[in-house]
C-alpha positions in Angstrom: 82.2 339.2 36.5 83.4 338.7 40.1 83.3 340.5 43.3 86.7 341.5 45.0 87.5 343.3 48.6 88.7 346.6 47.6 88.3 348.0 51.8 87.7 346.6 55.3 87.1 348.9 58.6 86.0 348.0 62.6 84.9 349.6 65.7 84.8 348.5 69.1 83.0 350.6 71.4 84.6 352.7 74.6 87.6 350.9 76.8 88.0 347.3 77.2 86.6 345.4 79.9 88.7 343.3 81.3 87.7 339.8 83.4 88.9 341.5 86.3 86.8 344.4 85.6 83.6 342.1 85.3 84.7 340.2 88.7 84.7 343.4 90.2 81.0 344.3 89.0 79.7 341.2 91.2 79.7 338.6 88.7 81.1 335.1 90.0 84.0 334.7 87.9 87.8 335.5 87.8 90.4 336.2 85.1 91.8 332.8 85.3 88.4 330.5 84.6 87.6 332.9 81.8 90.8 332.6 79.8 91.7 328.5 81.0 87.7 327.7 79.4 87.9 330.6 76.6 91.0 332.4 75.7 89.4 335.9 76.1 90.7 338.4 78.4 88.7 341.8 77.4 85.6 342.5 75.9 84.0 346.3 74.9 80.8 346.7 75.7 78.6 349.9 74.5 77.3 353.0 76.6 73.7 352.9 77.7 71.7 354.1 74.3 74.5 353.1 71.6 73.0 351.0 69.2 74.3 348.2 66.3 74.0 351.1 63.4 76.0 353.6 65.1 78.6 350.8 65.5 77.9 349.7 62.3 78.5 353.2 60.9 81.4 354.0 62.0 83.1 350.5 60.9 81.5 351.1 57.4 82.9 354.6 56.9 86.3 353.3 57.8 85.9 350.7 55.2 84.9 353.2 52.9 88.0 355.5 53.3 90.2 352.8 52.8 88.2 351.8 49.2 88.5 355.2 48.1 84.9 355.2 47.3 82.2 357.1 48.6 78.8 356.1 50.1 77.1 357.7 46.9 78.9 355.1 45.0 77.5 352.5 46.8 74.0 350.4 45.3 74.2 347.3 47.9 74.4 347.6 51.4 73.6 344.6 53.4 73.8 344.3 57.5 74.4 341.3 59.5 73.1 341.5 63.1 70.9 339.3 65.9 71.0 342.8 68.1 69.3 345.4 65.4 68.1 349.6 66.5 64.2 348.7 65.7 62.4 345.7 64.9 61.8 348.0 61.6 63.2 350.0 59.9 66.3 347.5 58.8 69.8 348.6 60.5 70.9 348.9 56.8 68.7 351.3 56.5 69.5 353.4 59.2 73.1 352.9 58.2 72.5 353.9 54.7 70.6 357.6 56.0 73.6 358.5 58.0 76.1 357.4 55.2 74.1 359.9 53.0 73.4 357.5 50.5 69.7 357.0 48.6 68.8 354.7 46.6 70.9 351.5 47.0 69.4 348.0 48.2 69.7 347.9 51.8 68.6 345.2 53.9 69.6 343.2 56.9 70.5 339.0 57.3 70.1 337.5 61.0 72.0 334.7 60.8 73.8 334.7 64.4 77.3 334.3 64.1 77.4 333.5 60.7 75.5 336.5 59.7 78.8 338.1 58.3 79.5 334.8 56.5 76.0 334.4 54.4 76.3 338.6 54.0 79.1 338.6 52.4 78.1 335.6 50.3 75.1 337.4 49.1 76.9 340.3 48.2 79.1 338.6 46.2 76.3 337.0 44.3 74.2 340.1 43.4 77.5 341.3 42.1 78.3 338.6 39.8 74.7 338.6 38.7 75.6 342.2 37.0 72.3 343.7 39.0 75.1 345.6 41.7 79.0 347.1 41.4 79.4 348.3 44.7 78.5 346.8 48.3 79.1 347.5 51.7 79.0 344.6 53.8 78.2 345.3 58.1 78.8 343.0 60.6 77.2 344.7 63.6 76.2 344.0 67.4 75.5 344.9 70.4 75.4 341.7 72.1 75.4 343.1 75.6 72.0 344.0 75.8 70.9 340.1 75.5 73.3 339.0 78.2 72.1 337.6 82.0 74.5 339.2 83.6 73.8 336.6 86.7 74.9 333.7 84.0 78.5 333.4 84.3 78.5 330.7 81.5 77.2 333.3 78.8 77.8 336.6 79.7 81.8 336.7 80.0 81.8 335.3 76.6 80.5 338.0 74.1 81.0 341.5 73.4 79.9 344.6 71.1 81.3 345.6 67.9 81.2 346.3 64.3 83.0 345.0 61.3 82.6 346.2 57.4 84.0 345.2 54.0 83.4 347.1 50.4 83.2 344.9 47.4 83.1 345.6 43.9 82.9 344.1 40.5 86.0 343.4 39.1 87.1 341.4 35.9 89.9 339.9 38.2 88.8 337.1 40.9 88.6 338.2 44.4 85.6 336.3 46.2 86.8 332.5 45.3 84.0 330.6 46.7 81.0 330.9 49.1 79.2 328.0 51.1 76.4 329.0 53.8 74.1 326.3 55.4 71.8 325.6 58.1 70.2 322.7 60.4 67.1 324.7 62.2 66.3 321.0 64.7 69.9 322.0 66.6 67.9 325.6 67.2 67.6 324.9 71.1 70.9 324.7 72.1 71.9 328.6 71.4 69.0 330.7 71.2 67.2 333.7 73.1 63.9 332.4 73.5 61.7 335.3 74.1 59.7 338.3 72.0 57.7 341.1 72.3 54.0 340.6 72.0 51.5 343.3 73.1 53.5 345.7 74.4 55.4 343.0 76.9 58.1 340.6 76.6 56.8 336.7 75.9 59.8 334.1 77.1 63.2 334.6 77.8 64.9 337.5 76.4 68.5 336.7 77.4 70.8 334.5 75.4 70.6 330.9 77.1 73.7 328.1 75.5 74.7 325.1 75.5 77.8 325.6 75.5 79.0 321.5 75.1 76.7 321.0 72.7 77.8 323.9 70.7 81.3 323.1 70.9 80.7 319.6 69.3 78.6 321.2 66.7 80.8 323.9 65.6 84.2 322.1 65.3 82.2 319.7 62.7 80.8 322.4 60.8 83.5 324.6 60.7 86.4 321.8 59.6 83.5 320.6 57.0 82.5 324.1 55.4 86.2 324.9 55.3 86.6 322.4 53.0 83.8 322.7 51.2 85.0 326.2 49.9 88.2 324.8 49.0 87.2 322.2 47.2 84.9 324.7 45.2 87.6 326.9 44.1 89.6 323.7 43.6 92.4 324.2 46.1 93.3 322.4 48.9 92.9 323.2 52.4 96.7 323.7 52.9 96.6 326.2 50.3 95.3 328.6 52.2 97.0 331.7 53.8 95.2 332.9 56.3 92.3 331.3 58.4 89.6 333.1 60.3 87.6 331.5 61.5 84.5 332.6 64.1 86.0 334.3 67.4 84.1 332.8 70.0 86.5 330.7 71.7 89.8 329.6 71.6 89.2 326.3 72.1 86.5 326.2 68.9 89.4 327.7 67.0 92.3 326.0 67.5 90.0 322.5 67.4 89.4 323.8 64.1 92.6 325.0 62.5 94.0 321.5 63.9 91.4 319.2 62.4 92.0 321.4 59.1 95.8 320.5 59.3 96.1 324.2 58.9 99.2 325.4 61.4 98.4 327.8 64.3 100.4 330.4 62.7 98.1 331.4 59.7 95.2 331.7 62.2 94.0 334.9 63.2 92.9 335.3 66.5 91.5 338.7 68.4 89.0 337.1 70.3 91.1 337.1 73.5 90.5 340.9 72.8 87.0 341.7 72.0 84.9 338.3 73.2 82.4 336.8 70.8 80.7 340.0 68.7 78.7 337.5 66.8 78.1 338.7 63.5 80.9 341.4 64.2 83.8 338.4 65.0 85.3 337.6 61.3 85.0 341.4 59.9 86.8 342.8 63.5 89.5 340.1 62.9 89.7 340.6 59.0 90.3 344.1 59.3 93.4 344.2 62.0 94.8 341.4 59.8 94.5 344.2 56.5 95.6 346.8 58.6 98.9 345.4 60.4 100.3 343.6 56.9 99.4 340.3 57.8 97.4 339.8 54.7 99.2 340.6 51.6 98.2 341.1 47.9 98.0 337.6 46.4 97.0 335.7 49.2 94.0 333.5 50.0 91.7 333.8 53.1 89.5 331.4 54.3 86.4 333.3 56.8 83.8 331.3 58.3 81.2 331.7 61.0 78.7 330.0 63.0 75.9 330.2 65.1 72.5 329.8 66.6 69.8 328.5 64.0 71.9 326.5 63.6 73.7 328.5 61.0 77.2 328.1 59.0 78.7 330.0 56.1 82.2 330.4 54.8 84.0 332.6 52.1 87.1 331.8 50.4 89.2 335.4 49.4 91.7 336.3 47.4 93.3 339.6 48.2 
């Protein structure tokens, strides 16, 4: 039994926001520091009151459409997110309700930016356990409600947005390998420090980077999880179609796809579009890659994430 992709959907929220558009809201920056350090030149971020599942829901029922499924069908729904409605109920199970369905396993990971990455690889596992057939995998965020907006160094980088994939189980392989790991001492270097205790916020409740640091760390992670997939599904790294990784920066990806000897070509890259969406990044950039014919029937994708914890995960697919 194995797990196969069978439909992928996104949503970003309202108009973009250019860098222009954030200089012009008083923040300290301009167009050309943004793109020079990070390669993004828009971000969406959500109206006052939208939250991760209504995101969330409208990437899933575009994935949905293009499965041919319906929610019903579904008996897995799993949600990635670090930005979630409640502290409880999950934003899974908010997602499920307004799907319609009842009754399917619906929970949420908080993994950071890898959060679609160890989804996804969970999903895959309940399926070829034989326990689940269907799953809808969310990537979901809304990433501009942790920013400090009087941090130049953080809050140009992300965005908000939603990303969803369908798997089912399928006699033919479609999920080739999963790896997901995690090194909780690096957890001070990306983190929001803060939480609500009593009734009031304890700490810091903005995000707060390293950005160095975090550069270092996720060029070495990324290059060695890519690998390790490959190696699990005994290919080589050169093999592969299509790489994508993590949008956060352009400078983590193309580090990356160089020190992976994979050429710049068969890298997809939409974070000069929509920022880093965190858990959203990979699914956003899977599903424009489906969409426009980039990825093709027969080919291998490589997806990997990482973030705060410290977190990494990677997926090897075969479409």
């Amino acid at each position: 039994m194995f797990a196969r992709l069978i439909g992928t959907g996104s949503y970003l929220p309202g108009n973009p926001v250019t860098n222009d558009d954030l200089a012009a809201r008083g923040i300290d920056t301009n167009d050309e520091w943004i793109v020079t350090r990070t390669g993004i030149r828009s971000r969406h971020l959500a109206a006052p009151g939208t939250t991760s599942s209504e995101l969330g829901l409208i990437a899933a029922q575009r994935a949905l459409e293009m499965s041919g499924i319906s929610a019903a069908d579904l008996d897995l729904i799993i949600v990635a997110t670090s930005t979630p409605d409640f502290i409880f109920p999950s934003t899974a199970c908010l997602i499920q309700a307004n799907l319609g369905n009842k009754g399917a396993a619906a929970f949420d990971v908080q993994a950071v930016c890898a959060g679609f990455t160890y989804a996804l690889g969970i999903a895959e596992k309940f399926i070829r356990s034989g326990s689940h057939k269907r799953a809808l995998v969310v990537g979901a965020e809304v990433f501009s409600r942790i920013l400090d907006w009087n941090d130049r160094g953080t809050c140009v980088l992300f965005g908000d947005g939603a990303g969803a994939v369908v798997l089912e189980a399928s006699d033919k392989p479609g999920v080739l390998a999963t790896a997901m790991h995690a090194d909780g001492s690096q957890n001070g270097i990306l983190n929001v420090p803060g939480q609500i205790c009593g009734g009031q916020v304890t700490g810091d409740p903005f995000l707060r980077m390293d950005g160095q640091s975090v550069f270092k760390f996720a060029v070495r992670v990324l290059a060695d999880i890519a690998e390790e997939v490959c190696q699990i599904a005994g290919i080589q790294t050169g093999e592969v179609d299509w790489l994508i990784p993590h949008q956060a920066n352009i400078r983590i990806i193309d580090a990356t796809g160089k020190k992976l000897g994979i050429d710049r070509n068969k890298v997809i890259v939409t974070v000069d579009r929509h920022g880093n969406t965190s858990a959203a990044s990979v699914p956003l950039a899977l599903d424009e890659a489906v969409r426009d014919g980039r990825i093709q029937r027969g080919q291998k994708v490589l997806v990997e994430g990482v973030g705060g914890g410290f977190t990494w995960g990677a997926a090897l697919l075969e479409f």
